[in-house]
C-alpha positions as semicolon CSV with decimal commas, in nm:
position;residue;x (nm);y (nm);z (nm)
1;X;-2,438;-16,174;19,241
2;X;-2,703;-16,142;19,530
3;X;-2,812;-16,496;19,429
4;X;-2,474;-16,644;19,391
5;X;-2,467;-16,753;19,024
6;X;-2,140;-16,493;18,993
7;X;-1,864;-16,390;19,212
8;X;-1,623;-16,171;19,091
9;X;-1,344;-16,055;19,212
10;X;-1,367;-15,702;19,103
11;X;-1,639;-15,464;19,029
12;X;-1,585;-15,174;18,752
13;X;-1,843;-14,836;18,856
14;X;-1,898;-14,753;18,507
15;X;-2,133;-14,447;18,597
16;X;-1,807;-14,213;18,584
17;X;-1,716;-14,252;18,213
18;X;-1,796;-13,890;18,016
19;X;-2,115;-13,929;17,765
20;X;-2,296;-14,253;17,880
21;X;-2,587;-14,020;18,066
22;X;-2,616;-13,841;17,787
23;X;-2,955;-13,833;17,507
24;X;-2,851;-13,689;17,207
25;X;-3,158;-13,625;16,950
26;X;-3,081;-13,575;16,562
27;X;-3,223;-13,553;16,262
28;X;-3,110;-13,839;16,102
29;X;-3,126;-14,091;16,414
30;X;-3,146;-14,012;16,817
31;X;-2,800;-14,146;17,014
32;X;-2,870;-14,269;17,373
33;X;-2,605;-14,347;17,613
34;X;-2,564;-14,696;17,807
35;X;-2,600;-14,505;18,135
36;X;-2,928;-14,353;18,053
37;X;-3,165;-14,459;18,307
38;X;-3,496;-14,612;18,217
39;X;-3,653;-14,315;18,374
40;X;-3,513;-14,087;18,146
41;X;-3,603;-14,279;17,858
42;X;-3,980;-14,266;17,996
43;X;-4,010;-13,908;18,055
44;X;-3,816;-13,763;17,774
45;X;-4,111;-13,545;17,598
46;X;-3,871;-13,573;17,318
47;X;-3,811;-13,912;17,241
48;X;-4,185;-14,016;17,359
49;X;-4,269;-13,798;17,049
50;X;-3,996;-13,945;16,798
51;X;-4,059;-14,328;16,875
52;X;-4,372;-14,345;17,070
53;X;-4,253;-14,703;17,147
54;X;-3,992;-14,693;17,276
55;X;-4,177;-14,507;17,606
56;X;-4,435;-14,750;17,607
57;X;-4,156;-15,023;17,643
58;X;-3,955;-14,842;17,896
59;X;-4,321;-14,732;18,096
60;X;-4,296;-15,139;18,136
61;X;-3,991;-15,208;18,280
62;X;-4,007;-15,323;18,623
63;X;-4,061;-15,071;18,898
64;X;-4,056;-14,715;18,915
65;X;-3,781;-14,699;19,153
66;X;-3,600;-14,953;18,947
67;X;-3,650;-14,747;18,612
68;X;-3,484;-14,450;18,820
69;X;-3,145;-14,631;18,877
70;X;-3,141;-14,935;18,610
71;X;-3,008;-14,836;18,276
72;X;-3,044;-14,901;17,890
73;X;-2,684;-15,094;17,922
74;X;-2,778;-15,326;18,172
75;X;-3,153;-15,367;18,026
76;X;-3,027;-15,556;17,695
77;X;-2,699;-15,697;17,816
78;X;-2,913;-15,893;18,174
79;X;-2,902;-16,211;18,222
80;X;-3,185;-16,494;18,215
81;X;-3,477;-16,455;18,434
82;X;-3,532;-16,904;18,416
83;X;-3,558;-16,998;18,747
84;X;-3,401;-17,315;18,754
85;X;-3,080;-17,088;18,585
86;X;-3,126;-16,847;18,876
87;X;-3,138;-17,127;19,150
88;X;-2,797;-17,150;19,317
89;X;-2,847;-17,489;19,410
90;X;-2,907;-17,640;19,024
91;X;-2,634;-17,669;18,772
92;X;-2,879;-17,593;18,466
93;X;-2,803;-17,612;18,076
94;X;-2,728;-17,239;18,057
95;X;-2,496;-17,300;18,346
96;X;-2,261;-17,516;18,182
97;X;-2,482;-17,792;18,277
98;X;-2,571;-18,135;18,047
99;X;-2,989;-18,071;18,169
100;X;-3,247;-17,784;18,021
101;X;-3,451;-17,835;18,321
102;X;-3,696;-17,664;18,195
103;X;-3,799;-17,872;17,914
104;X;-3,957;-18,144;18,070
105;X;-4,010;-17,910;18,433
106;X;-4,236;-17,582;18,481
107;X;-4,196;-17,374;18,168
108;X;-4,495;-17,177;18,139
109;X;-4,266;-16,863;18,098
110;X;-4,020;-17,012;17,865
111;X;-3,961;-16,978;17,482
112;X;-4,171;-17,131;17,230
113;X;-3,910;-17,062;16,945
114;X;-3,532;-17,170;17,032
115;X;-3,204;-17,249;16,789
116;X;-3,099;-17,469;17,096
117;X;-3,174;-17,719;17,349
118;X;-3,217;-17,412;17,659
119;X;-3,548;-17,275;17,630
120;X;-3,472;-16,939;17,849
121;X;-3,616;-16,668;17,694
122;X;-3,464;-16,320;17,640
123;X;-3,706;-16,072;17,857
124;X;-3,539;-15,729;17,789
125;X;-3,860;-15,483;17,683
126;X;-3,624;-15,237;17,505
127;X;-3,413;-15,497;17,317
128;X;-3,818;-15,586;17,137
129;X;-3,870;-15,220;17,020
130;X;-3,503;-15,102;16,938
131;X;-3,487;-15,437;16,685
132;X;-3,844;-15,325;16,591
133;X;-3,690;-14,950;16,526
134;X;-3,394;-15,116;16,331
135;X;-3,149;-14,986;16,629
136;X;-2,769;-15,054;16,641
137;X;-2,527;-15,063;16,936
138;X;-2,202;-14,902;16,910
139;X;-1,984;-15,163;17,197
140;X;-1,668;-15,095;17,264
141;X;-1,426;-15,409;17,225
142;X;-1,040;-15,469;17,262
143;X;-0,969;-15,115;17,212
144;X;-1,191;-15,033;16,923
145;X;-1,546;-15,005;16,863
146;X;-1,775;-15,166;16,643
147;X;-2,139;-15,132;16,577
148;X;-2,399;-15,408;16,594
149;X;-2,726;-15,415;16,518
150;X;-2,979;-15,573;16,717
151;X;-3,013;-15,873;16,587
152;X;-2,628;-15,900;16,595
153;X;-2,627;-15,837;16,930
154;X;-2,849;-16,206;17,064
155;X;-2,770;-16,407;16,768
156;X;-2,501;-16,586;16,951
157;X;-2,782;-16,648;17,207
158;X;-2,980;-16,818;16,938
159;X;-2,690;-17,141;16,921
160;X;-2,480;-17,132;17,213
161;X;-2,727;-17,277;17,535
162;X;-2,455;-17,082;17,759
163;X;-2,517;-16,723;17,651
164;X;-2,734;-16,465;17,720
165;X;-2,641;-16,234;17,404
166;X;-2,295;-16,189;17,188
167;X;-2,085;-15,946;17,420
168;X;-1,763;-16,048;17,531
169;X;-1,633;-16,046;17,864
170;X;-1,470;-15,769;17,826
171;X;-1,713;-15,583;17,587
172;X;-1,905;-15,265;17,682
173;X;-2,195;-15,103;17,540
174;X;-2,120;-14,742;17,494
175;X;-2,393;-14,613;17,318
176;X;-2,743;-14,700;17,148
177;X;-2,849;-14,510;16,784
178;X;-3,182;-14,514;16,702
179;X;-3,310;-14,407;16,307
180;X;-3,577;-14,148;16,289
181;X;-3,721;-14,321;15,930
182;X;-3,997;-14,515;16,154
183;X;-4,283;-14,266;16,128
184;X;-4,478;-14,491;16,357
185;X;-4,392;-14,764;16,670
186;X;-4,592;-14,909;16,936
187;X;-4,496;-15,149;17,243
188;X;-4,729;-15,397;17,390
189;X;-4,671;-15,661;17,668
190;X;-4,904;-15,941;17,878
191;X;-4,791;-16,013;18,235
192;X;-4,962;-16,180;18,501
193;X;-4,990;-15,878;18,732
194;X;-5,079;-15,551;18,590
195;X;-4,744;-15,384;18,695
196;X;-4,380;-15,490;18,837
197;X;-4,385;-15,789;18,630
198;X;-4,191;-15,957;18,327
199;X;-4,384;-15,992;18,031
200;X;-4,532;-16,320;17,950
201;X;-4,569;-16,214;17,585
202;X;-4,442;-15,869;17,430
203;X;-4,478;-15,729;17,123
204;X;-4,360;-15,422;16,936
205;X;-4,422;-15,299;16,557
206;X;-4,277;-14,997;16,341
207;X;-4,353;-14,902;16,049
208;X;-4,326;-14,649;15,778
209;X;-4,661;-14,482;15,640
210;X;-4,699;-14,328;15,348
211;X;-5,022;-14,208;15,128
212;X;-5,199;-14,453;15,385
213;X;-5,005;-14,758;15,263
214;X;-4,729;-14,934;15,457
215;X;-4,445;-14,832;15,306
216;X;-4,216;-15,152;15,519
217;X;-4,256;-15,247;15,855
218;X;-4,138;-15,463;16,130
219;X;-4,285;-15,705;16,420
220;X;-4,127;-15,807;16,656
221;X;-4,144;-16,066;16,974
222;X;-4,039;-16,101;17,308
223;X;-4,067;-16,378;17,598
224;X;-4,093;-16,606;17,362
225;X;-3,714;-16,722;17,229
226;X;-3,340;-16,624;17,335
227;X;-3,312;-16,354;17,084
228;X;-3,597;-16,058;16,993
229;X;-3,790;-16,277;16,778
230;X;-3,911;-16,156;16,373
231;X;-3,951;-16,306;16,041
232;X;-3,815;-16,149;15,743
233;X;-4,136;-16,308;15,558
234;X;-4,387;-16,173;15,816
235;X;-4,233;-15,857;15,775
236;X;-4,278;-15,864;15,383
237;X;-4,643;-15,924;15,388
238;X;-4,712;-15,542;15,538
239;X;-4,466;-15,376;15,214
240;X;-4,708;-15,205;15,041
241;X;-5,044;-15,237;15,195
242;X;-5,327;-15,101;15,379
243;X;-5,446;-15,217;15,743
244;X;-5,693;-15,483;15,783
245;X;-5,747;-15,735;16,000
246;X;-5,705;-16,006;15,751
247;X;-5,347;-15,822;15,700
248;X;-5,275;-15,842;16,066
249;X;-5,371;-16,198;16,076
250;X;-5,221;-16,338;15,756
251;X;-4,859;-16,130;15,965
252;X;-4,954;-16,347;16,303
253;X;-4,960;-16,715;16,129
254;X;-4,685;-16,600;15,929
255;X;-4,447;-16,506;16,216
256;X;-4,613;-16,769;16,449
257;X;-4,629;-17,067;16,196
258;X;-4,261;-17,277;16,354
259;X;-4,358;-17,194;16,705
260;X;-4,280;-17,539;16,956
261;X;-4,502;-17,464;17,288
262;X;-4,429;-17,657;17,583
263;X;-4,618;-17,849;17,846
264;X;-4,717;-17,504;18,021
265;X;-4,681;-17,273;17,797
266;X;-4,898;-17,337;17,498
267;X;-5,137;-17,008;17,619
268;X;-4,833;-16,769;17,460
269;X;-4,929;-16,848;17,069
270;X;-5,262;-16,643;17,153
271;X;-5,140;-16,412;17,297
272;X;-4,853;-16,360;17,063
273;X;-5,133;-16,345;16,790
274;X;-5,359;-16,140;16,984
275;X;-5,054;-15,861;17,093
276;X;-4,888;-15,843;16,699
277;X;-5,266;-15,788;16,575
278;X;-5,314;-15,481;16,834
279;X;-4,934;-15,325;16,794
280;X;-5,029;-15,327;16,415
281;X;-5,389;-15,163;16,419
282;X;-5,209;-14,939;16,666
283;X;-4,933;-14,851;16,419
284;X;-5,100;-14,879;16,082
């Protein structure tokens, strides 16, 4: 709205509605509400013990005295950061548009994986680690509510050039529900400045550890496509094993092997394969 892409005729304060605030921890899996802040997220001694992770990616988000007011909600359903989408003057692709500007313009922050012709990239730090931690959303839609999982919840992203994730216009996220089965979770990110920055690369990993093996485990992307970017085949090659960096590398070339860099952004492979090798010594 403060850069004129939307104008809408009404505004909804959603910060009223009972149980959004709340952070709910459970055996079984932890519940967080939409209108948790990021802040909370961060300094919950709780959760930074249960998924480890999922502080490190909220630590990351912005600016302090952003984390303090913006919430989990708003941090997976935001829009695109693309500049030539966020330029009131240019009628982009993602706009509705005929032109992916970026594609032939400056895209040295844009996605070297994409399902369609906009090369935007989703930039949300939690979205990376709750996919990593197997997360679902519970979203409240036409009167009932239905539960997505992450993956569900950008695929439509993935096709449709216009979207930013699969929520409806009149969908709401209610709540967040995060397993406890992940023994182990790390988030890592690359930015140009050292904080108050998007990610140029981010990375998170969970896995499951058991008699020193890797009992399953996930990798996941972000920066780098329109959805949280993994590969189920990546993610098979750590069932069953111990860490090495042969391991960790064989994962990267795996879950790196269709990336399509651009004129500027070709410097993202490395440091996709550099991040998923640290998240996974971290983890493993």
């Amino acid at each position: 709205m403060k850069e004129s892409i939307a104008e809408p005729g009404i505004l909804v304060n959603l910060r009223s509605i009972p149980g959004l605030d709340q952070i709910e921890p459970g055996d079984a899996q932890w519940v967080l509400g939409a209108g948790v802040t990021v802040a909370q997220i961060e300094d919950h001694a709780g959760l930074r013990r249960a998924f480890p992770g999922l502080h490190e990616a909220a630590a990351e988000v912005a600016s302090r005295q952003i984390r303090n007011v913006a919430t989990l909600g708003g941090n997976l359903a935001q829009h695109s950061r693309c500049w030539y989408y966020r330029h009131r003057d240019i009628y982009c692709l993602k706009k509705g548009g005929d032109t992916c500007h970026a594609r032939e313009g400056e895209n040295k922050f844009h996605s070297i994986f994409s399902g369609n012709p906009c090369i935007s990239p989703m930039v949300s730090s939690l979205a990376v680690i709750l996919t990593a931690l197997d997360a679902t959303v519970v979203v409240q839609r036409e009167g009932e509510t239905v539960t997505l999982t992450m993956t569900d919840l950008y695929q439509r992203a993935w096709d449709n050039p216009t979207l930013h994730h699969s929520l409806d216009r009149s969908d709401l996220i209610l709540r967040v529900e995060v397993p406890t089965r992940w023994s182990r979770s790390a988030y890592l990110q690359v930015a140009e400045k050292a904080a108050f920055d998007w990610a140029t690369v981010s990375c998170a990993a969970a896995v499951r550890v058991a008699d020193g093996r890797i009992q399953e485990g996930r990798v996941v992307l972000g920066s780098v496509a329109p959805v949280p970017y993994q590969v189920a085949a990546a993610n098979r090659l750590l069932q069953g094993q111990t860490w090495s960096d042969a391991l960790g590398g064989s994962v990267a070339e795996r879950l790196l092997r269709d990336a399509t860099p651009f004129a500027h952004n070709g410097h993202k492979v490395p440091i996709a394969r550099a991040l998923i090798q640290r998240a996974l010594r971290h983890v493993s």
